[in-house]
N, C-alpha and C positions, 0 to 999 in steps of 0.2 A: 269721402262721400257721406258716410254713418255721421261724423259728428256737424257736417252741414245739417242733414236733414234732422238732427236731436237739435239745433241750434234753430232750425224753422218750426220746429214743435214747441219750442219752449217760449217762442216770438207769439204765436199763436196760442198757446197757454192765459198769457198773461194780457191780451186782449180782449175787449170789451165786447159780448157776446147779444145777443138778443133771442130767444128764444122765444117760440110762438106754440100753445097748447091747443091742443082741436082735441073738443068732446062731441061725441056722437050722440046727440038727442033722441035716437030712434032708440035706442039701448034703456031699457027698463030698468032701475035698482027696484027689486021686490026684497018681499022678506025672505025669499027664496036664492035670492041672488046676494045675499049677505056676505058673504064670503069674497065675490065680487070687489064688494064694497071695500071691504078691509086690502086686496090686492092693492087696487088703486090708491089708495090712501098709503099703502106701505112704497110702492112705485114713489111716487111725489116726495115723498119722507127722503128716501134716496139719493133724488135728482137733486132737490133743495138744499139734504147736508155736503154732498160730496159736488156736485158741480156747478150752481148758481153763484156768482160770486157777486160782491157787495156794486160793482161795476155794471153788470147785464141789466139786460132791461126785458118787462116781458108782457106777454100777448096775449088773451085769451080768444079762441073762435068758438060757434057750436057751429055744425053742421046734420042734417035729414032731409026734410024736403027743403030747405033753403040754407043757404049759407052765411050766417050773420057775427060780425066782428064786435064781440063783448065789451073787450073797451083796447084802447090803443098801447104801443108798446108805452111804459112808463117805467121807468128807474126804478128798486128795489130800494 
């Protein structure tokens, strides 16, 4: 059963992902909130080295008082 389900993880691994990002436009960066600023940019840093692969495709949203699709998923 163990090496089935490492063998559907590994199927899944190596599959083409799409990923979709939602920022929250109601959320201020101040000068105040600089620190903020650096989290999120260290987050991304992250996500990009260790799990975007050169196959995924990817999405921006914002969302506050309306919900609007930045630009559509598009290949990396």
């Amino acid at each position: 059963m163990v090496n089935r389900l490492n063998g559907m993880l590994d199927t899944f691994k190596k599959k083409s992902k799409d990923y979709i990002f939602l920022v929250n436009e109601d959320v201020k960066i101040s000068n105040n909130n600089e620190r903020l600023d650096i989290k999120i940019r260290k987050s991304l840093e992250m996500i990009f080295d260790h799990y975007i692969e050169d196959s995924d495709r990817l999405s921006l949203m914002s969302y506050g008082k309306n919900t609007k699709k930045l630009f559509n998923l598009v290949s990396i």
